[in-house]
TORLUMPA-981722 format. One record per residue: x, y, z negated of N, C-alpha, C, CB in turn; residue number from 1. Coordinates in steps of 0.05 Angstrom, whole numbers, plus 5000, padded with zeros to 4 digits. Glycine has a CB too. Example, Ala and Ser with C-alpha at 12.3 -4.5 7.8 and 13.67 -1.06 7.14 Angstrom:
BEGIN
[[5264, 4886, 4844], [5246, 4910, 4844], [5264, 4934, 4844], [5226, 4911, 4819], 1]
[[5257, 4955, 4858], [5273, 4979, 4857], [5258, 5001, 4843], [5282, 4988, 4886], 2]
***
This chain:
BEGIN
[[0523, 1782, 2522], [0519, 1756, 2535], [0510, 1761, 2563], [0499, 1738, 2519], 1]
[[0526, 1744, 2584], [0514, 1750, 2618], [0494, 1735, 2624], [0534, 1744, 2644], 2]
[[0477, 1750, 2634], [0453, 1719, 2649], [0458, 1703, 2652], [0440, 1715, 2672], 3]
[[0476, 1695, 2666], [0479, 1666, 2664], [0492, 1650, 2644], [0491, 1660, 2682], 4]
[[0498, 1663, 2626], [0502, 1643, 2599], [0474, 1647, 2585], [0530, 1653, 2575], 5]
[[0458, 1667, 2586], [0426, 1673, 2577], [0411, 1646, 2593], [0412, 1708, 2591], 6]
[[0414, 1641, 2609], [0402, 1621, 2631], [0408, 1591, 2619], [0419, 1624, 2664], 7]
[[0438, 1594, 2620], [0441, 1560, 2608], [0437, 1558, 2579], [0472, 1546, 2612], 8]
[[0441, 1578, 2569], [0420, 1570, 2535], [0400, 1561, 2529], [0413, 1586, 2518], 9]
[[0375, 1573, 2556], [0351, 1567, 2550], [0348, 1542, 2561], [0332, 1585, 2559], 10]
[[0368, 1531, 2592], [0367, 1503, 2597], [0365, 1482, 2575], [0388, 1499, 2610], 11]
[[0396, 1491, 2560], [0393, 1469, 2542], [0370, 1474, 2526], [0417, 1465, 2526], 12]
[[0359, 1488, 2519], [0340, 1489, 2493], [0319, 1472, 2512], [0328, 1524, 2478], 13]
[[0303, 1479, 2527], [0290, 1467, 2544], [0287, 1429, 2555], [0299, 1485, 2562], 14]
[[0318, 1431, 2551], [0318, 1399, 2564], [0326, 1386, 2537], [0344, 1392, 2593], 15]
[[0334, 1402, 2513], [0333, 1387, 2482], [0297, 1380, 2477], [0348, 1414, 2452], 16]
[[0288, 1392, 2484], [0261, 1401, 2466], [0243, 1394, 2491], [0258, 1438, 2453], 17]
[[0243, 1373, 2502], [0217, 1354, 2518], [0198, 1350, 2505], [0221, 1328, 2528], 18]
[[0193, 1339, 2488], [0166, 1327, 2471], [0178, 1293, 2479], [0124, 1339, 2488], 19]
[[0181, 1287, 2499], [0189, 1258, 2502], [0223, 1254, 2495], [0182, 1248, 2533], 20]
[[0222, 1238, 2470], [0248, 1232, 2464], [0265, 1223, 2484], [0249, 1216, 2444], 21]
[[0260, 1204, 2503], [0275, 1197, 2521], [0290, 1217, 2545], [0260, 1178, 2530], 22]
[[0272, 1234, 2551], [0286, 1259, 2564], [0291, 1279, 2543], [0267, 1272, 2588], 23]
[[0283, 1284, 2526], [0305, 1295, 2511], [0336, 1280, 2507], [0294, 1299, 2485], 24]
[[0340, 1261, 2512], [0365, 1248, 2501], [0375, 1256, 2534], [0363, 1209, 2487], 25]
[[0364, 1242, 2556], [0372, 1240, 2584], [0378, 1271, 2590], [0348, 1227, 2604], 26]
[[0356, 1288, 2585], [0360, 1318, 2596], [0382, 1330, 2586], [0338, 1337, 2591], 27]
[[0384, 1334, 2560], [0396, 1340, 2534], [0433, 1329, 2537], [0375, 1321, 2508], 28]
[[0433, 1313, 2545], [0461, 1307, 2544], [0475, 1311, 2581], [0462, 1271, 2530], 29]
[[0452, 1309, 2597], [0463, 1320, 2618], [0469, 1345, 2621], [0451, 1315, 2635], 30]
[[0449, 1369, 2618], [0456, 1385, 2616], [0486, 1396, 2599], [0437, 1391, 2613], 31]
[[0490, 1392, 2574], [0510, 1389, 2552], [0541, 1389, 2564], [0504, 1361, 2536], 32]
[[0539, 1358, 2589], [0560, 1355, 2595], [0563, 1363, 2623], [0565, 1332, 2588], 33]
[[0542, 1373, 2635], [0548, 1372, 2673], [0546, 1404, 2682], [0516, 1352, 2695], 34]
[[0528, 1427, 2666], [0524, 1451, 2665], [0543, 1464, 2687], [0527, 1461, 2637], 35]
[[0578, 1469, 2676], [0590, 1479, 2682], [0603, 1469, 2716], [0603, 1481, 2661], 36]
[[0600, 1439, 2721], [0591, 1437, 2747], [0581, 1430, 2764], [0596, 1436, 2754], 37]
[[0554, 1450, 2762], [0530, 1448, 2777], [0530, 1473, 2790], [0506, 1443, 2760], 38]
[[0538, 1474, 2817], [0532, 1498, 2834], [0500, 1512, 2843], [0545, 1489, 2858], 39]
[[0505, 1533, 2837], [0484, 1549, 2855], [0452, 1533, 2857], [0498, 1552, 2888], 40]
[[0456, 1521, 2882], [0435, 1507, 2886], [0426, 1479, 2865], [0440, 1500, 2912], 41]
[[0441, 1469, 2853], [0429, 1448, 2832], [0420, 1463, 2810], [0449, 1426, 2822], 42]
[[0440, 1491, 2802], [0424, 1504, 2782], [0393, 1514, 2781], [0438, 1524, 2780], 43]
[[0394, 1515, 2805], [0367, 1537, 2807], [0350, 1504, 2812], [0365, 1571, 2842], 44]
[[0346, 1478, 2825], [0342, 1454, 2831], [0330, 1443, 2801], [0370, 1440, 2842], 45]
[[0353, 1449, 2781], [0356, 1431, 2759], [0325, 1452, 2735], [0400, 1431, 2746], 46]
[[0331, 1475, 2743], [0312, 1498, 2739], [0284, 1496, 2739], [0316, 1516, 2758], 47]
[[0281, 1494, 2765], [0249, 1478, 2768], [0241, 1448, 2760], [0240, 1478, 2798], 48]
[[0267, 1431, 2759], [0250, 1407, 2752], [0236, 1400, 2722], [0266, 1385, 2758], 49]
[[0253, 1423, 2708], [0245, 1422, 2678], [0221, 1426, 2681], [0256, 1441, 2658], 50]
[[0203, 1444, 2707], [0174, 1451, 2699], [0161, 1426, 2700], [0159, 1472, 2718], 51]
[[0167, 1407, 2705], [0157, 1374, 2717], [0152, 1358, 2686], [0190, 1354, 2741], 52]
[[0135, 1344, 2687], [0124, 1326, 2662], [0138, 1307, 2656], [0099, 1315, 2664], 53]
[[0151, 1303, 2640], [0161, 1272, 2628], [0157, 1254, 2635], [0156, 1263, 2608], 54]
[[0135, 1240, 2641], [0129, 1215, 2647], [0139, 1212, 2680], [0098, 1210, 2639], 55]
[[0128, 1247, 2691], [0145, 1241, 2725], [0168, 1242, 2719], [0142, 1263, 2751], 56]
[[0186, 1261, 2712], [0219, 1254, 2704], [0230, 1231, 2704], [0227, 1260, 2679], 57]
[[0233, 1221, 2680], [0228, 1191, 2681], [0223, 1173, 2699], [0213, 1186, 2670], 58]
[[0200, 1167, 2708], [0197, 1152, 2732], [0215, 1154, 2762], [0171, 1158, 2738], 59]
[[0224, 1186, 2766], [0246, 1190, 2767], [0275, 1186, 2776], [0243, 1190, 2757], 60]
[[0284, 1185, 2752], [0307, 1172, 2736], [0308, 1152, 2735], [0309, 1175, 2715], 61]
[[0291, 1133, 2735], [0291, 1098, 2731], [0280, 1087, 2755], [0271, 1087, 2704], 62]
[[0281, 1102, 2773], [0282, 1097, 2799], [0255, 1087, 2811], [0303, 1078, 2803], 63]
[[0229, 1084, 2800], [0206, 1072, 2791], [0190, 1083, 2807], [0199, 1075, 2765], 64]
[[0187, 1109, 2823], [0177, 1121, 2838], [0199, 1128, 2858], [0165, 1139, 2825], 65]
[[0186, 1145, 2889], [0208, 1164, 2898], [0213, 1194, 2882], [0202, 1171, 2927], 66]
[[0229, 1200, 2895], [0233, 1231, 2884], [0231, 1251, 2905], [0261, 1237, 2870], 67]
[[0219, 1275, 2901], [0211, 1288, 2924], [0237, 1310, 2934], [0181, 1305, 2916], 68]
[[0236, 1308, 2960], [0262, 1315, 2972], [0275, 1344, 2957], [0258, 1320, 3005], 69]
[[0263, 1358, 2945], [0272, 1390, 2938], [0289, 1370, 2906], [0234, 1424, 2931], 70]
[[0280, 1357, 2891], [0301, 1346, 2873], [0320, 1322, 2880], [0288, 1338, 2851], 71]
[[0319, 1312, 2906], [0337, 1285, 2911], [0369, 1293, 2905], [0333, 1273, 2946], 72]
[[0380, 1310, 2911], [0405, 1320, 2887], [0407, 1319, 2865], [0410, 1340, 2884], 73]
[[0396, 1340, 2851], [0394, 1344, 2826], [0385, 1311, 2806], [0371, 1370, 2824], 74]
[[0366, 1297, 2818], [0349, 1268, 2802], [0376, 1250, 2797], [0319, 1246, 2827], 75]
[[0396, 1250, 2822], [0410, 1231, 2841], [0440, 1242, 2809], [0413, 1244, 2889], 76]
[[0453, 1262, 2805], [0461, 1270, 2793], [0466, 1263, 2765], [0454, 1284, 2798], 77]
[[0428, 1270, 2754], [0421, 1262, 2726], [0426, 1231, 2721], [0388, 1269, 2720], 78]
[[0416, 1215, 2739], [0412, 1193, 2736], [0441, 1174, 2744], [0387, 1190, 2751], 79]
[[0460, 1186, 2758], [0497, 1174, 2761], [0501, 1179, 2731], [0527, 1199, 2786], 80]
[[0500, 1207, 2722], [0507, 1213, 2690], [0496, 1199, 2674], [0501, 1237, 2679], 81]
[[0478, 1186, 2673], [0461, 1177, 2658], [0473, 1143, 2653], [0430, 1182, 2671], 82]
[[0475, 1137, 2676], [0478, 1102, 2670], [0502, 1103, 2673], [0463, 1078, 2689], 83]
[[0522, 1124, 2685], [0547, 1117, 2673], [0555, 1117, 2645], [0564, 1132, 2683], 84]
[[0539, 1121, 2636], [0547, 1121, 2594], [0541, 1097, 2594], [0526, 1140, 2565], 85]
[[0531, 1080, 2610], [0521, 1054, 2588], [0529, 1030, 2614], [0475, 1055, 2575], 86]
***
């Protein structure tokens, strides 16, 4: 297996396994479906925001707060994928 399939395994495990069901569903299915095109810089972007708490995520995502410029890609991304399902 290459690092970078070592890398996006642990993504997904990571963005399945929030503790908050709601970003598990949000993280969890973005990653699932967007992984393969996410360049370089959203990878490594999308990388650190997992270190970020749920409740900031979220707030986030639902537009409820700003988002701080090093994720305004990556948030901007999750959150097109996100409400385009519904």
């Amino acid at each position: 297996m290459q690092l970078r399939e070592k890398m996006i395994k642990r993504l997904k495990i990571q963005s399945w396994r929030r503790g908050m069901k709601e970003m598990d569903l949000i993280l969890g299915n973005f990653i699932d479906h967007s992984v393969s095109s996410l360049d370089e810089k959203d990878f490594q972007s999308y990388e650190r925001l997992l270190l970020e708490e749920d409740q900031t995520l979220f707030s986030w995502i639902s537009t409820r707060t700003g988002v701080p410029e090093e994720f305004d890609q990556i948030v901007e991304k999750i959150a097109q994928f996100t409400y385009s399902k519904y």
